[in-house]
N, C-alpha and C positions, 0 to 999 in steps of 0.2 A: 553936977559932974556926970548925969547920965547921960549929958551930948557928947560924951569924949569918946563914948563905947557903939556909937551911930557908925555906921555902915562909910560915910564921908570923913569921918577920924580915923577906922582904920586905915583906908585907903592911904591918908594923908602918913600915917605912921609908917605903915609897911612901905611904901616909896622913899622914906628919909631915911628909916634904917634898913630898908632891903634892896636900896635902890643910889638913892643919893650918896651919904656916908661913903659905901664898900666903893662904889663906883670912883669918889675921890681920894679915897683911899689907892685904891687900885692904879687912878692914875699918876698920881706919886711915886709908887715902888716902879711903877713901870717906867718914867723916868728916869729913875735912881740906877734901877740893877736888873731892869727884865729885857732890857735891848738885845742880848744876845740872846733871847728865849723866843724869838718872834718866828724864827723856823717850826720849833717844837709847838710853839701856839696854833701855827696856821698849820699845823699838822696836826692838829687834835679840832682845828676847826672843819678840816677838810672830812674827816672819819667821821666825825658828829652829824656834820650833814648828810653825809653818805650812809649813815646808820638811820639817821630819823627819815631820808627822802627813801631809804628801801622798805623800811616799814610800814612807811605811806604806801609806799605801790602795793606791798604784800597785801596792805587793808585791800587797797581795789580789786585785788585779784582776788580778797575771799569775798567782796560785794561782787564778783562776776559770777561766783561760784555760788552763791547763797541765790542770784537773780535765776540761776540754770536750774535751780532745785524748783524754783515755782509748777516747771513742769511736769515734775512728778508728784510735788506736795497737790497740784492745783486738779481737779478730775477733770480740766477740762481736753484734753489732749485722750486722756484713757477711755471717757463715755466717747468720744468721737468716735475712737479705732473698735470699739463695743459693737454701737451700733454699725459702724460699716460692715464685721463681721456679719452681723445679723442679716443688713438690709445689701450690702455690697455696693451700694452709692456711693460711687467712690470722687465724684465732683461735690456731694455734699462732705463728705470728710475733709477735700481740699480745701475747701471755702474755712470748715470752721478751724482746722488747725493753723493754714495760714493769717484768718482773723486773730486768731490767741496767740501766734509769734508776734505779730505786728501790734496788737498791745500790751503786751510784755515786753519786748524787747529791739520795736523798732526805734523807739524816742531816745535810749540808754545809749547814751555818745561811747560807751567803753566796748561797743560791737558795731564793727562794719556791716556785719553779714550774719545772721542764724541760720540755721541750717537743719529741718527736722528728717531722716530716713527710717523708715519700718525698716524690720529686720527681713520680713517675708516680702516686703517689693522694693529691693535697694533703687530701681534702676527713677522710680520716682522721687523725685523732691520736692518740700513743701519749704518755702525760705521767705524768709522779706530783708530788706537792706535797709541800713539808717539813714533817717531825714538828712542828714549831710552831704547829703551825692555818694559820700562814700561806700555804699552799696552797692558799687555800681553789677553793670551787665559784667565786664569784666570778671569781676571777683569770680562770680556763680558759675562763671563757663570756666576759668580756673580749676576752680572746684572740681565740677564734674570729671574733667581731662586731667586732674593730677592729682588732685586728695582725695577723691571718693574712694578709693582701694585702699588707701593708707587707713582712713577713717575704720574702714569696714575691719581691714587687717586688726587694729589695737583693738575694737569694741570688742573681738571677742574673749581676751583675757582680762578684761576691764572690770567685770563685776560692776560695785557699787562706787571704784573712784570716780574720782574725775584726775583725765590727763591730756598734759599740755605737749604741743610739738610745733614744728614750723616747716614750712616747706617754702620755696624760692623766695623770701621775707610774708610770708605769710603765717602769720601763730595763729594755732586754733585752740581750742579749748574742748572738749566732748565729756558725754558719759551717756552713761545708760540710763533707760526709763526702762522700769523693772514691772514685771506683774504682781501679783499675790505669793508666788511662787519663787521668786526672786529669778524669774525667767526672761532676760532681755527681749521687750518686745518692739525697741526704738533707738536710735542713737540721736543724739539733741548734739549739735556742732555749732562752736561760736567763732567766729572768726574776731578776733580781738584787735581791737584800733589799739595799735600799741602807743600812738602820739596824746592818748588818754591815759590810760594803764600807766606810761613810767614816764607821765609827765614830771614825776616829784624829782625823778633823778636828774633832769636838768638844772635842779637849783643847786648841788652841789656846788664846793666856791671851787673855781677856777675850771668848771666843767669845759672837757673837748669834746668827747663823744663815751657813748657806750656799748657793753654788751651783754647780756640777762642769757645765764645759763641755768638750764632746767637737769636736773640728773646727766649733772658733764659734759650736755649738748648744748650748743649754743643756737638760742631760741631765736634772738631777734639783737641786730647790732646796730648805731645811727651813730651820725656825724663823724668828726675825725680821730677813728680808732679802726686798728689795723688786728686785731687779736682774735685769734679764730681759736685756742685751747685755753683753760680754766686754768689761772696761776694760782699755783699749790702753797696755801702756807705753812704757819708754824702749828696749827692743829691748836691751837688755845685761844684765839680769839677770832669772833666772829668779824672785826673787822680787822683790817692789816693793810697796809701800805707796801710796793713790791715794784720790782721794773720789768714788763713783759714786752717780748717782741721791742727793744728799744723807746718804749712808752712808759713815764709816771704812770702809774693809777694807783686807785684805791678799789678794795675789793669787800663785799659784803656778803656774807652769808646767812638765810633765812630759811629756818626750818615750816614749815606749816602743816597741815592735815594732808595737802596735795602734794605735796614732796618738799626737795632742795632748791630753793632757788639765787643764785648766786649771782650777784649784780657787780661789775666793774666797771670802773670809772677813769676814762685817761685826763689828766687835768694839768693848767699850764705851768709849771714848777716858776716860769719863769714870772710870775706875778705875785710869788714868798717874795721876791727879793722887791719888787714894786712896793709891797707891803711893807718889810721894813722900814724903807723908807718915808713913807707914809704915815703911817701909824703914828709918830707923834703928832704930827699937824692937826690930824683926822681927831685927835684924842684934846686936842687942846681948845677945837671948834667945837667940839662936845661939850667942855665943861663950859663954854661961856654959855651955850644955849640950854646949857643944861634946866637953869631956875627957867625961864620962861617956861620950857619943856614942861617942868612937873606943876604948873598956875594952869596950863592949856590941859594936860590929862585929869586933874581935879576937875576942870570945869566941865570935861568930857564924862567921866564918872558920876557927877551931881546931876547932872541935866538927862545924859543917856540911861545913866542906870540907878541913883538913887533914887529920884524922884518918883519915875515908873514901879520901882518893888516899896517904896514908901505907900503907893497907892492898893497896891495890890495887899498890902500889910492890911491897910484899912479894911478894904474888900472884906480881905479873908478872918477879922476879927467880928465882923459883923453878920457873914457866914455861922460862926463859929455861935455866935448868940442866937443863930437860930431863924437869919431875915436871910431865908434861900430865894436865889435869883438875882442877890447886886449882881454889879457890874462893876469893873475898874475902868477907868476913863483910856483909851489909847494913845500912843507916843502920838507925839505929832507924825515923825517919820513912817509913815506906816509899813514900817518893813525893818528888816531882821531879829533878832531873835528875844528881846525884850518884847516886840512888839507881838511875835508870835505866844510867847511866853502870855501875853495878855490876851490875847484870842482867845486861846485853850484855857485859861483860865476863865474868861466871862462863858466860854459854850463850856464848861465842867461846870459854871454856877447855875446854869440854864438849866443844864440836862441835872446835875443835883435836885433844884425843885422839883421837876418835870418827875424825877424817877423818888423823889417824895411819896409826892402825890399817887403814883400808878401803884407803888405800896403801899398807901395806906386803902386804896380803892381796892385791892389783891388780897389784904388780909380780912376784910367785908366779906369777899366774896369768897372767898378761905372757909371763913368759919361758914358762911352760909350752905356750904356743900360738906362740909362737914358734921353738920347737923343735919341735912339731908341723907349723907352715907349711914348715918347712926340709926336714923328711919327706918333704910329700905334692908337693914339686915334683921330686919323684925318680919318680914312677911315670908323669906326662905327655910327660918329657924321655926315659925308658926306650921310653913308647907310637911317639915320635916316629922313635926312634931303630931302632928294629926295625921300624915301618913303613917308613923309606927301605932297608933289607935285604932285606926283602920285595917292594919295587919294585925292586930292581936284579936278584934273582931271575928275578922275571917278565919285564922285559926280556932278560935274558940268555935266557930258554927261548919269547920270542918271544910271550907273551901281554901284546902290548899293549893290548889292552880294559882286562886287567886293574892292568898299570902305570897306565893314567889314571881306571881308578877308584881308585887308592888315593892316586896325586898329588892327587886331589879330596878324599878323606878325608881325608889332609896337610893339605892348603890349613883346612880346616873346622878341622883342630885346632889349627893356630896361630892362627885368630880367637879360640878360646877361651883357649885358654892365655895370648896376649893380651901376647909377651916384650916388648914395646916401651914396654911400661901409656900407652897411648894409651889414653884414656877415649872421645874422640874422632876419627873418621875420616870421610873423604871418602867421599859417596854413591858413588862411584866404585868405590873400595874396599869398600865393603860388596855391591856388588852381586857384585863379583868370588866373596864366599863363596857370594852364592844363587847363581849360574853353577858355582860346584864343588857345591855341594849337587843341583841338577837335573841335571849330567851322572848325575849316581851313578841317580835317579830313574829319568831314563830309559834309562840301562842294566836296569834292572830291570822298569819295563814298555815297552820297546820302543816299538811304533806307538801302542800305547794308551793315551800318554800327550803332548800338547800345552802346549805352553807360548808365550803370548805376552804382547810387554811393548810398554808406552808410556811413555818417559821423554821428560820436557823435558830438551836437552844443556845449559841452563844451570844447569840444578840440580846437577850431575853433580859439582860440587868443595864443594858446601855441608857442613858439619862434620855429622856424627850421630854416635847412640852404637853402639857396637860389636853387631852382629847381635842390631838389631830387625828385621829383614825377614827372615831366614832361617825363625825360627822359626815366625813367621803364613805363610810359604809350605809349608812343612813340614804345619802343621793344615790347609790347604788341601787339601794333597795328598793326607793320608792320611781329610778328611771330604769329597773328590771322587766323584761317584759321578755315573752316564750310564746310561740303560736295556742299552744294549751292552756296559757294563762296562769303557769308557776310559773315562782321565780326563781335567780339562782344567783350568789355571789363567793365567789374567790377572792381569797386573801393570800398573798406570798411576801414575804420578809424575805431580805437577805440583803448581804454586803459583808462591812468587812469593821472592828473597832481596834482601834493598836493605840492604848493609854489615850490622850486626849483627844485621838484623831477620828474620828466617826466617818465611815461612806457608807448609809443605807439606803437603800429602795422599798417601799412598800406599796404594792400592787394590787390594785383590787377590781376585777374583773368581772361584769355584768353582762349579761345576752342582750342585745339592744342596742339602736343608734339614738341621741338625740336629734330631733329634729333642725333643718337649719336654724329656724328664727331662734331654737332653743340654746344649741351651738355656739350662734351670735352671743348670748347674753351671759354664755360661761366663759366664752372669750374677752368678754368686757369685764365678769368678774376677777378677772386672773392679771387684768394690767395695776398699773399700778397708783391711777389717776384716774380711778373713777370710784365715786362716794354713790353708795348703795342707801337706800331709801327703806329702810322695815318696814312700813306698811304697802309698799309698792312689789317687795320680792318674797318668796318663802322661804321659809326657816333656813331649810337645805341649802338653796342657795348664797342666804347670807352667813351659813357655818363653814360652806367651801369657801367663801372669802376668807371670812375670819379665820380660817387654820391656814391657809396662802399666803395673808397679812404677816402671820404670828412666826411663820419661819423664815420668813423675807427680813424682818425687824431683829430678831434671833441670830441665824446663821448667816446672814448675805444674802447675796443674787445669786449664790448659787444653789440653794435649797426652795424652795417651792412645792406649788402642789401644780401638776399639768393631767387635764382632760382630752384623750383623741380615742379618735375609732381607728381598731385593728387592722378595716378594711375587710373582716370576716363575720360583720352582726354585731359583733361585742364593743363594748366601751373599757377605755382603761383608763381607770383614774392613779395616776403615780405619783406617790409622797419622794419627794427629796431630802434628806439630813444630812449633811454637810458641814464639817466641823474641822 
């Protein structure tokens, strides 16, 4: 009995009692006592379709809407407009945004025409048109001479929708591409092939023509329908049947994220009464063809789709026992969705082994550095620990200079070692390291060496990351230089902290130019695609990386650390925090 419960049994069952049965049944009564109901039927067939073909549309137009968003989900439109600010190459900005509408959205049959404008250069367009012809020159010179001021008019109460309108049968579609700030920096404009979009509404039965109204306006009309105002109904259901301007239709209404969109239909009344008549003939060449009907879909279900998920069953049980990498054999037909179904399932069996394997080769190498991590925190805690030996030395033989240089050296090596893994510390706290780093300093050059600082005391508890400032005072130090031969470094803090929002500067100011070649190579440490070599650079140099890296990773692109000359001798190294 367990071939009754096979995949080809139900099939067989659910067609005799959900299908055959009712169906003869059905045609019975409807013989008997439904003749005069054939109005009311094709009146509930008419709304059915008219409900299911506007729902279909509404999908396409949230698939046009979800295809618009790639260009603001996608960075590549926003690094474009980045860098052009920067470099103002504004034939390479055209190139690469036009490249990214045109594979985005030239192959997408549900747009004629895209449309990108900055907000700061409307008078430019970057556009491509669909492989259809329909792109044509026309449209775009349309554009410019009658929707580019409309476009521009709505974007600026537009915010974050997206909204639709039409102009002399043209429907577009727009929204904004927002910055960080939620500051429109673009308007994206699609010109929407309506013969795609509300293709579904022509399968309505008895379809003449239509008209798709947006927020009361009417967006886009076709074939024979004469109705320019939205017929009002009874406010209770979304669809209704109504006579406008001397026209049947049918009318739908469809709520979404992007508004109202209200689809009417005029349709030929006079093919109910075709129908009537009809209907029983139509119903009686049914039932004879009925039995062959339901031998040909068995045979269509066993062959298209038992056999194919019988094999996949097999596959995926032998998966399951642990033999990664079968394969299911493919349909003969190499095409539609069983067959896809079997693709994605043999490259899921593929990539299963494959990503096996690279885990169990990841957790080798896991514990192998994990056992290595376990090693190298033995030689910090050894450094740590013989340096306090060494300090208690020194004090016992009364060189206290050099007890609090090495409490200072202390102090610097538990910033680094870092036992608390506080990612982040109080400005307060980090100063405390550059305070033990300059005592050591100026034990070392005595008078000839200066240090003053400007902090604001409100900044003083704001969160940062662990010794950025050490390190740019440190390259100060040691690229310091005075015709006298002291040195001299400035420190100034300030900005502004409002609960999570941080804007500080931190300035640190040396007498001194680096030289070109020297220049060059802080230039090169400050991008963001170039790997520094430790035994190629010094220390200095690779901690101005390393604290430039660590707020770039941290706070964004807009926090950094930048190196320039005043123009007056001095060098000025500036921290960015940005939050």
């Amino acid at each position: 009995m367990k071939h009754m419960h096979t995949l080809k049994w139900q099939i067989l069952r659910l067609m005799v009692l959900g299908w055959f049965l009712p169906l003869t049944a059905a045609i019975l009564l409807f013989l008997l006592v439904v003749a005069g109901r054939i109005d009311t039927q094709s009146m509930r067939i008419i709304t059915t379709s008219m409900e299911n073909a506007a729902k279909i549309s509404v999908l396409r137009i949230s698939d046009c809407v979800d295809a618009s968003k790639d260009a603001s989900y996608l960075p590549n439109i926003k690094d474009s407009y980045n860098e052009y600010i920067k470099s103002g190459d504004r034939g390479k900005l055209y190139n690469n945004v036009t490249v990214f509408l045109a594979e985005q959205y030239k192959y997408n049959p549900c747009f004629d025409m895209t449309v990108l404008i900055f907000t700061d250069d409307p008078e430019n367009l970057y556009y491509t048109g669909n492989t259809t012809g329909r792109g044509s020159v026309s449209r775009i010179r349309y554009f410019k001479d009658s929707a580019r001021s409309i476009v521009l008019e709505k974007s600026k109460d537009l915010d974050t929708r997206t909204e639709f309108f039409s102009s002399d049968g043209h429907v577009y579609m727009i929204r904004n591409l927002m910055k960080r700030n939620f500051e429109p920096y673009a308007v994206l404009v699609m010109e929407l092939n309506p013969e795609k979009v509300f293709e579904s509404l022509k399968s309505v039965w008895a379809y003449k023509g239509m008209s798709i109204f947006y927020g009361e306006e009417l967006l886009y009309s076709e074939g024979d329908t004469g109705i320019s105002t939205l017929p009002v109904g009874d406010g209770k259901n979304d669809v209704f049947m109504t006579v406008s301007d001397t026209e049947d239709v049918v009318c739908c209404s469809q709520k979404t994220d992007n508004g109202v969109f209200d689809y009417v239909i005029s349709y030929d009344a006079s093919l109910v009464n075709i129908e009537r008549r009809s209907v029983s003939i139509t119903f009686w060449v049914l039932i004879v063809f009925l039995i062959p009907l339901i031998i040909l879909v068995l045979y269509f279900f066993h062959k298209k789709i038992n056999i194919p998920i019988k094999s996949l069953t097999d596959a995926s049980k032998q998966i399951a026992s642990g033999k990664y990498g079968v394969t299911a054999p493919l349909p003969k037909a190499d095409s539609g969705e069983i067959a896809d179904l079997t693709r994605n399932f043999n490259h899921m069996s593929v990539k299963l082994s494959e990503q096996f394997n690279k885990i169990f080769t990841e957790e080798i190498a896991l514990r192998d550095a994990n056992i290595h991590a376990l090693q190298s925190q033995i030689n910090p805690h050894f450094l740590n620990n013989t340096l306090e030996i060494i300090n208690w030395e020194a004090r016992i033989n009364g060189q206290e200079k050099v007890s609090s240089m090495i409490e200072a050296l202390s102090t610097m090596m538990s910033a680094t070692m870092d036992r608390n893994r506080q990612s982040l510390i109080s400005l307060e706290e980090e100063m405390e390291y550059v305070q033990a780093y300059l005592y050591i300093i100026k034990c070392r050059y005595q008078d000839k060496f200066t240090f003053t600082e400007d902090i604001d005391p409100s900044l003083m508890y704001v969160k940062v990351p662990r010794l950025i400032i050490q390190p740019v005072v440190e390259n100060a130090v040691e690229y310091s230089s005075c015709e006298d031969g002291s040195r001299h470094v400035t420190l100034k803090i300030e900005g502004s902290c409002d609960q999570d929002h941080v804007d500080m500067k931190i300035s640190i100011i040396n007498p001194g130019v680096p030289s070109k070649e020297d220049m060059d190579k802080i230039t090169g440490l400050l991008t963001d695609d170039m790997d520094i070599k430790p035994l190629e650079e010094r220390s200095t140099r690779i901690g101005i990386r390393n604290v430039h890296r660590r707020l770039r990773i941290i706070y964004g692109s807009e926090s950094g650390l930048s190196i320039r000359s005043d123009g007056n001798g001095n060098t000025i190294s500036t921290i960015f925090v940005k939050k």
